[in-house]
N, C-alpha and C positions, 0 to 999 in steps of 0.2 A: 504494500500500500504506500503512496506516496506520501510525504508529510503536507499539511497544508500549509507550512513555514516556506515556500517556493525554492527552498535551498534543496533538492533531492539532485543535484549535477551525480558522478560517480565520482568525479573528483572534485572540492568544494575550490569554488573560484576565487578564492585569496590566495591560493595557489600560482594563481599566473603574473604573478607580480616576480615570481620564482621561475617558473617553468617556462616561460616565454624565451625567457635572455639566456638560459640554459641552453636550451634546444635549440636556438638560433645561433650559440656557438658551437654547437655538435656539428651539424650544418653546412657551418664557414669552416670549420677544419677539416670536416672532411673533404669540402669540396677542392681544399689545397692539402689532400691527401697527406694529413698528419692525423693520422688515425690515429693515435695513442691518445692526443689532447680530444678528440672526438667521440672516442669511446670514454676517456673521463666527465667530460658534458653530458655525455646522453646518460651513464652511470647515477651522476648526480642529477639531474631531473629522474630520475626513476626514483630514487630516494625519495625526492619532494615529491612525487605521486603518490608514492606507499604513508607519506606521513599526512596526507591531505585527504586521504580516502573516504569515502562518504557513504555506505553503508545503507540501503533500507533498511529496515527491523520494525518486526509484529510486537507492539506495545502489548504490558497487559489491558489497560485502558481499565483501572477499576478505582473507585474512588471511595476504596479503604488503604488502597498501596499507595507506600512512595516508593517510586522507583531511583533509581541512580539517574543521576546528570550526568558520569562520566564513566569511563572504560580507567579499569585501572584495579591498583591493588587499597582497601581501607589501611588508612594508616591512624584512625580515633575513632574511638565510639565516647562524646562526652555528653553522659545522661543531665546533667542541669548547667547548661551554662544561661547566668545571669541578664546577657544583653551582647545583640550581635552586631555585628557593624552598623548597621540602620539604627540600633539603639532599642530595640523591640528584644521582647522575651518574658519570662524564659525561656528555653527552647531545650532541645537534644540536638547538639552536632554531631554531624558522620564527617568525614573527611576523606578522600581518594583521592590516591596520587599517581599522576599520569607519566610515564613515563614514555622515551622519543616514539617506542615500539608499539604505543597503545592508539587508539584511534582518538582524536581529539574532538571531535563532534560531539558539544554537551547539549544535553534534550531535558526537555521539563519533568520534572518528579511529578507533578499533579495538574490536573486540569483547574482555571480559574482566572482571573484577572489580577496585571499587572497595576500594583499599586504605585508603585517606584522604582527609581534604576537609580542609583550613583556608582559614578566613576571615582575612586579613591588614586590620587598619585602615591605612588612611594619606594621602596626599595625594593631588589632583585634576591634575597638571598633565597638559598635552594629551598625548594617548594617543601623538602620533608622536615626544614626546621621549623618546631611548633612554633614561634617567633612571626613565619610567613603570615598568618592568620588576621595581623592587627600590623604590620610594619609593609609587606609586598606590595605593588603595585596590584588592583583588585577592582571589581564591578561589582556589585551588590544589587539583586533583583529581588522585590518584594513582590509576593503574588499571594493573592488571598483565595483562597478553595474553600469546598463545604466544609471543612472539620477545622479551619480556621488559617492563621498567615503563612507562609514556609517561604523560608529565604534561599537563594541560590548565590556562592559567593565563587566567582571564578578570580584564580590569583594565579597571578604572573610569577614562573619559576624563576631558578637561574640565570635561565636562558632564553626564558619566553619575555617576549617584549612588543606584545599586541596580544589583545584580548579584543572579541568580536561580539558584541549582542546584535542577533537580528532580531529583537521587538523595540515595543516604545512603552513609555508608560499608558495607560488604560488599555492598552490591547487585552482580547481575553487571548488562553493558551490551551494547549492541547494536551496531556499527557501523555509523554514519549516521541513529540513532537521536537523536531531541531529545535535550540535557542541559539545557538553558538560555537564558538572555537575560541582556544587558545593556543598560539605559534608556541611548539615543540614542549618540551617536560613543563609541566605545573600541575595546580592540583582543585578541586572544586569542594566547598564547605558548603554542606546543606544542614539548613537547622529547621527545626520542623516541631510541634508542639510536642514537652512530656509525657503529653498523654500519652501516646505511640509506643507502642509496643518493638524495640530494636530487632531485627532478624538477621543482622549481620555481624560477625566479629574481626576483634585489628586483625588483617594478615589476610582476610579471605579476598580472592579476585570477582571484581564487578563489573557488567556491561550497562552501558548508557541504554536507557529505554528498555530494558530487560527484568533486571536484578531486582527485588524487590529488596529495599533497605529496611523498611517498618508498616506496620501493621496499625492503620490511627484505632483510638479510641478501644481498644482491648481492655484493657489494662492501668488503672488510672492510679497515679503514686501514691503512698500510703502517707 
């Protein structure tokens, strides 16, 4: 099924700001038959293809799950944190850290309307230090669903140094529907009401629009 986010390309087109000037030196060298610089061009645009790949995938579409925004391995499960970037909460954060290998296409945890987006500036350190969270360069989307607000925080690694939202604020959202990308390793912080029953533990691997992270309203804390 296609996403209704119109981003469904096979390769997502932030890509060609890469792949164009690549391929177009594979190209020019080959055609002055220095095959070696030519097979390294085409080499590395094949790279930026593999790391830009875009994926359909059959959501659960249910509005007791959060699914995962990102492909990658959980690197937290924190049951009460006090107040998230936007400044809302309590919540429960998940955390998943993407690495170069993992598909970087993040999709909405749940169906509902965007309340807010900020853009945060700030610093590059590696995505898996807990420190990235509140210091990284970072976008923060508020969207509000039936069982109440769930934030989406994508943050700029090491090495990532563009981050992509395609909605706006008041848009409504899809769940398991594209939201975005982040260029190369970083990682995405979903916090989502305590109520929510967690169904995933640090260390286990998650796909974007698949994984089911939590279970709302189970389970309500003592």
């Amino acid at each position: 099924m296609k996403s209704p986010d119109g981003h469904h390309e096979f390769i997502a087109r932030e890509s060609l700001i890469f792949l164009i000037p690549l391929m177009l030196m594979a190209v020019i060298f080959w055609f002055y038959d220095l095959n070696t610089l030519s097979t390294f061009f085409l080499f590395s645009a094949l790279l930026v293809g593999f790391f830009f790949r875009n994926p359909e995938r059959n959501s659960p579409k249910d509005p007791d799950y959060i699914i995962s925004s990102a492909d990658g391995r959980v690197m937290s499960v924190d049951p009460q944190i006090a107040m998230s970037p936007l400044g809302n909460g309590p919540y429960t954060r998940v955390s998943v850290f993407m690495s170069v290998f993992n598909v970087h296409i993040n999709r909405w945890p749940a169906s509902g309307k965007i309340l807010r987006i900020k853009h945060f500036a700030g610093s590059f350190l590696d995505a898996r230090d807990a420190d990235s969270s509140t210091l990284n360069e970072r976008n923060a989307v508020l969207v509000q669903t039936s069982f109440g607000a769930v934030e989406v925080v994508q943050i700029a690694g090491k090495i990532a140094r563009r981050i992509a939202c395609w909605a706006r604020e008041s848009d409504d959202v899809v769940q398991g529907a594209r939201m975005g990308l982040i260029r190369f390793g970083s990682r995405v912080d979903l916090y989502f009401p305590p109520t929510s029953t967690v169904l995933v533990n640090t260390g286990d691997k998650v796909r974007a629009g698949i994984s089911v992270i939590a279970k709302v309203n189970t389970i309500k804390p003592e």
